[in-house]
MIDO-680887 format. One record per residue: chain; x, z, y of N, C-alpha, C, O in turn. Coordinates in Angstrom, 2 decimals. Each point is the difference from the previous one (the first is absolute). Layout:
N
kette:n_xx:n_zz:n_yy:ca_xx:ca_zz:ca_yy:c_xx:c_zz:c_yy:o_xx:o_zz:o_yy
A:X:Z:Y:X:Z:Y:X:Z:Y:X:Z:Y
...
end
This chain:
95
kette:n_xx:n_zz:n_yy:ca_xx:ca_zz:ca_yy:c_xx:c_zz:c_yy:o_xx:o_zz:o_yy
A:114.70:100.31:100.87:-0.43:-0.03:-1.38:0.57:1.22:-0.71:1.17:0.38:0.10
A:-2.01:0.13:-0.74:0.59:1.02:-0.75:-0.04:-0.07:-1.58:-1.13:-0.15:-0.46
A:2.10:0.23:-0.38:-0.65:0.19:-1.66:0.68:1.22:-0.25:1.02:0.48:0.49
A:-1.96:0.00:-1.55:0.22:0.85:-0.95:0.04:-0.26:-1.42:-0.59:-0.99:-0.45
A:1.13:1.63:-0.18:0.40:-0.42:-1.33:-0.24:0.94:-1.15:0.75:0.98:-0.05
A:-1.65:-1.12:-0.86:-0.06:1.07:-1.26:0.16:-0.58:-0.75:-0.86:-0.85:-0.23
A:2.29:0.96:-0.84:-0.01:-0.41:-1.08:0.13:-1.35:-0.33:1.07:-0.48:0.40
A:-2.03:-0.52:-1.16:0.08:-1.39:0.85:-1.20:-0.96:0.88:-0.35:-1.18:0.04
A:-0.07:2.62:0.68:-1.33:-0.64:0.94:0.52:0.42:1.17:0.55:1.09:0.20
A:-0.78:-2.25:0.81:0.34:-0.25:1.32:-0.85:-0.17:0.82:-0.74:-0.99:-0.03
A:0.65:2.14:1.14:-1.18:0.39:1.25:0.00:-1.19:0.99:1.23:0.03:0.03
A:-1.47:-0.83:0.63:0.46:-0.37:1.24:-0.95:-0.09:0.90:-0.96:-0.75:-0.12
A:1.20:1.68:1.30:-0.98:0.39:1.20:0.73:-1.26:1.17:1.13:-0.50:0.04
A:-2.21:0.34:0.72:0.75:-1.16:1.26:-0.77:1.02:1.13:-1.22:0.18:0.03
A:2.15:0.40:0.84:-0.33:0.66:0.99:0.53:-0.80:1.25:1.09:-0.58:0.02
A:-2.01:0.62:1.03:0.29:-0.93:1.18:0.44:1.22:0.86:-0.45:1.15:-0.04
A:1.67:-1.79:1.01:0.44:1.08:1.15:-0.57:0.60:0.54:0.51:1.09:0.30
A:-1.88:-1.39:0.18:-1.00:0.78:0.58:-0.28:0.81:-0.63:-0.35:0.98:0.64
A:0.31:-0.81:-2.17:-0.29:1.28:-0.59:-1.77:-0.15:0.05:-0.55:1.10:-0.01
A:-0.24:-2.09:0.06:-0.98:-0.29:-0.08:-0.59:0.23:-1.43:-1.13:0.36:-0.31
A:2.04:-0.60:-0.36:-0.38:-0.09:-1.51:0.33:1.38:-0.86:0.54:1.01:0.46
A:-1.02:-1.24:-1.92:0.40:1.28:-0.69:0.88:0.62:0.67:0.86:-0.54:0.69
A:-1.05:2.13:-0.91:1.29:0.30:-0.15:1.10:0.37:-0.85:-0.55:0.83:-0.72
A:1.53:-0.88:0.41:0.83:0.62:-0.97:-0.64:1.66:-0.28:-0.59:0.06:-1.08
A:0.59:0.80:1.58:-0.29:0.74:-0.34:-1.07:0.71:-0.92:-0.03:1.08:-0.59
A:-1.01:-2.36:0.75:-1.40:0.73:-0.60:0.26:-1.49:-0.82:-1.02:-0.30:-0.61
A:2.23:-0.79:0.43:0.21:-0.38:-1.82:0.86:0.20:-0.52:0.17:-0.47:-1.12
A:0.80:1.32:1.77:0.62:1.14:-1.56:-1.35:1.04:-0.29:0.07:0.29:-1.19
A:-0.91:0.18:1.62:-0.84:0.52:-0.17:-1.17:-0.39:-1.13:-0.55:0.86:-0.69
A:0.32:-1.99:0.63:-0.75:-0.69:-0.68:0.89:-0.78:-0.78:-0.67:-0.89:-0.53
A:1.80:0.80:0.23:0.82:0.26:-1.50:-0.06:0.66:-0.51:-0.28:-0.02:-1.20
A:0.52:1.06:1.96:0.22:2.08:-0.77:-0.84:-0.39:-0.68:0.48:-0.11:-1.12
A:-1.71:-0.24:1.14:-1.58:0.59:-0.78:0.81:-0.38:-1.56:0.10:0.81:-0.92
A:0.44:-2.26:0.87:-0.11:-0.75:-1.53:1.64:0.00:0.01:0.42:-0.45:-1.07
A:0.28:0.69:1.66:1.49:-0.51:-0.03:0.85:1.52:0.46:-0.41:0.60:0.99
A:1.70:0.00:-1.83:0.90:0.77:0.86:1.50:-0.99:-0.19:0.18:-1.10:-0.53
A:0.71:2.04:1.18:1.46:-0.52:0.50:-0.07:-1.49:0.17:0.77:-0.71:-0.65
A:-1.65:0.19:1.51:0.31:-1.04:0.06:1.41:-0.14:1.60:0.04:0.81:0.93
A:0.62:-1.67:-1.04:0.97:-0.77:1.03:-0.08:-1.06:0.92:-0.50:-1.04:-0.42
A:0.89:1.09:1.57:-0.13:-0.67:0.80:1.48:-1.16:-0.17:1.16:0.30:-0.28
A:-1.66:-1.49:0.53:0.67:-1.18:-0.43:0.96:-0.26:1.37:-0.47:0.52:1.02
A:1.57:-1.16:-0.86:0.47:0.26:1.38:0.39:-1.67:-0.05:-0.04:-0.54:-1.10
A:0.49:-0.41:2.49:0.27:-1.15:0.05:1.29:-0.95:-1.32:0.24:-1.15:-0.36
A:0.13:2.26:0.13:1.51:-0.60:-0.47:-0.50:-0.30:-1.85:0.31:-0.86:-0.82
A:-1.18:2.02:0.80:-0.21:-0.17:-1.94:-0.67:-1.55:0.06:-0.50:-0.53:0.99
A:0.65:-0.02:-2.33:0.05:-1.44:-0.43:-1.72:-0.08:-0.07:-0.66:-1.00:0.26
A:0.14:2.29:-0.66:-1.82:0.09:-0.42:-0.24:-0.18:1.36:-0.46:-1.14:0.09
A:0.54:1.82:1.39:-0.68:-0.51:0.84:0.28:-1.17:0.64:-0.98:-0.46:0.60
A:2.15:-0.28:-0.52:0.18:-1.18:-0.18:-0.89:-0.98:-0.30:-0.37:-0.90:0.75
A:0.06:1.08:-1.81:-0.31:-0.91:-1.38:-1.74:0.28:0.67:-0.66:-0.97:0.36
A:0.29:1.93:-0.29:-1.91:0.83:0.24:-0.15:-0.55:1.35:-1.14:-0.22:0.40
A:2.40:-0.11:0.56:-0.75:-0.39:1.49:0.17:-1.03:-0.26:-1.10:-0.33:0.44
A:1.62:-0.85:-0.87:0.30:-1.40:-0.26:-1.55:-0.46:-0.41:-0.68:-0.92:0.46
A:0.35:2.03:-1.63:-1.21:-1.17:-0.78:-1.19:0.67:-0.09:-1.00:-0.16:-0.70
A:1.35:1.06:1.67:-1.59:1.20:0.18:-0.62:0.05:1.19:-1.22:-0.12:0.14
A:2.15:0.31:0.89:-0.42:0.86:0.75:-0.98:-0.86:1.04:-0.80:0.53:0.77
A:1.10:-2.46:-0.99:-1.04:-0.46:0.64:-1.62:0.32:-0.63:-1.06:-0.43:0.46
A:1.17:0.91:-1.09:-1.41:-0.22:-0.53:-0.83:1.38:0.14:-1.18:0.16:-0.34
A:1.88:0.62:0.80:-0.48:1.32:0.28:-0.80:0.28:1.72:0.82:0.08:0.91
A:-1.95:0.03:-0.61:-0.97:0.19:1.05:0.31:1.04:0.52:0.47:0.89:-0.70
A:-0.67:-0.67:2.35:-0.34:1.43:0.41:-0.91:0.57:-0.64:-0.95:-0.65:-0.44
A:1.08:2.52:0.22:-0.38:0.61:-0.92:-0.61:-0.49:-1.63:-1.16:0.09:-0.38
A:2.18:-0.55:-0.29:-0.19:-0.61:-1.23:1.64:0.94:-0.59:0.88:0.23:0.83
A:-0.77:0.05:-1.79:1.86:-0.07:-0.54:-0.21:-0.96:-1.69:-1.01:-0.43:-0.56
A:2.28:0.41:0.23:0.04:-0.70:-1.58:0.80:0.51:-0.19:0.80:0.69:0.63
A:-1.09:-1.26:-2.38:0.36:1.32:-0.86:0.85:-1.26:-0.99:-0.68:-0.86:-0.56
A:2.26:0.87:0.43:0.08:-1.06:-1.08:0.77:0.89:-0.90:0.92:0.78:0.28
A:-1.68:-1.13:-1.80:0.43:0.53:-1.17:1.21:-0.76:-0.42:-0.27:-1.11:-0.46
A:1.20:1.34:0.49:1.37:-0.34:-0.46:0.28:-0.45:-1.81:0.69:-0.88:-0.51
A:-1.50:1.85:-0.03:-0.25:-0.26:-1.71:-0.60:-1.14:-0.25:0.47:-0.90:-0.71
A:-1.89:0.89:1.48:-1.13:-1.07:-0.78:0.14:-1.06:1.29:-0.94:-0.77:0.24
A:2.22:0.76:0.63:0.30:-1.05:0.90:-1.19:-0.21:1.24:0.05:-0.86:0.88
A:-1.16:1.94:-1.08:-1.06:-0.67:0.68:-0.01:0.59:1.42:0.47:1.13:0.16
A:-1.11:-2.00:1.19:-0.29:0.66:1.08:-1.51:0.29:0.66:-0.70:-1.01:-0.12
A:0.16:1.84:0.63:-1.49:0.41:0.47:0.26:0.98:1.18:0.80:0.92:0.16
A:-2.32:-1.79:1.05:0.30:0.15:1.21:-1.14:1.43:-0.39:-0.74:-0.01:-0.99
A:0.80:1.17:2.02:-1.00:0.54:-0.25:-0.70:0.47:1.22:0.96:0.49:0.58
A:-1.87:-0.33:0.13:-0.51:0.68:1.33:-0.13:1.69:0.14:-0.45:0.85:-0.77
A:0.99:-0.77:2.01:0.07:1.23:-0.02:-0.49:0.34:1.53:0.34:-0.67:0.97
A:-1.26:1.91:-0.93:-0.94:0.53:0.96:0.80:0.89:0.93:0.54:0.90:-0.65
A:-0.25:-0.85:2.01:0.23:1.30:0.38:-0.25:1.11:-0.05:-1.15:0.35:-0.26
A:1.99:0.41:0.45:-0.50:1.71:-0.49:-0.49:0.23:1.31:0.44:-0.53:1.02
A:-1.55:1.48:-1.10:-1.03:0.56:1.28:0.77:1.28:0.61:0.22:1.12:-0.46
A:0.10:-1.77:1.71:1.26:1.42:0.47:1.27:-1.36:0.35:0.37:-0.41:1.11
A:-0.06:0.08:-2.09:1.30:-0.59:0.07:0.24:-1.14:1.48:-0.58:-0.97:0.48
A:1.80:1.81:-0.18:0.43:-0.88:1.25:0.81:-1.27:-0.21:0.13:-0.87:0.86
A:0.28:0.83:-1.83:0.82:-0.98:0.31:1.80:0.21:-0.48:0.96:-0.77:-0.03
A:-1.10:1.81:-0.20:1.80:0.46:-0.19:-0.46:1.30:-0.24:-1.11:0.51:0.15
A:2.43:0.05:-0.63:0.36:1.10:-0.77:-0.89:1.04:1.04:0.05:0.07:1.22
A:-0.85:0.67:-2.18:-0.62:1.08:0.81:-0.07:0.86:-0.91:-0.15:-0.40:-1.16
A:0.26:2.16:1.52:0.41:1.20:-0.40:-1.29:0.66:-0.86:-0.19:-0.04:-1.21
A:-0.65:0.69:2.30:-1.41:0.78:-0.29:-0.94:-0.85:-0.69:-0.79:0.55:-0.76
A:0.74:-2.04:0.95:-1.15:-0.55:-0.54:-0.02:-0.11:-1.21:0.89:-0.52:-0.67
A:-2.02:1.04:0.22:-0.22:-0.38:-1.19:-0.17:-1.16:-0.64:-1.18:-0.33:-0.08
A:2.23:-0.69:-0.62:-0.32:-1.60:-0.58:-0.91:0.34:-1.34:-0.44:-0.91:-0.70
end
């Protein structure tokens, strides 16, 4: 599981070991577009804690959610693979 964090909106991607799913790379990518400096959340902070407890079941392969921390609210959203994208961090391709 991965989150990211801008401000008080919280990313959360569910990537399977296989690497079957999104990849990280091309969704910091597709943050960049609407989001900068965002942070990566690590096991120990209390927010991902709290985001895998009451989120993260509800999140699908290739789907992430987005919970607004202000207006308390959470939304699952679908997300397409990028054409090219393997699977993990890749260099030349264009996401």
């Amino acid at each position: 599981m991965i989150i990211l964090s801008v401000k008080n909106l919280f990313f959360i991607l569910k990537i399977n070991q296989d690497k079957s799913t999104y990849c990280v790379h091309c969704f910091e990518q597709l943050l960049n577009l609407d989001y900068s400096n965002f942070e990566y959340l690590t096991s120990g902070h209390d927010k991902y804690d709290y985001l895998k407890r009451n989120f993260i079941s509800k999140i699908k392969e290739n789907q992430y959610g987005v919970y607004d921390e202000t207006k308390k609210s959470f939304e699952v959203i679908n997300i397409y693979k990028v054409p090219g994208c393997l699977g993990k961090k890749h260099g030349n391709i264009s996401c």
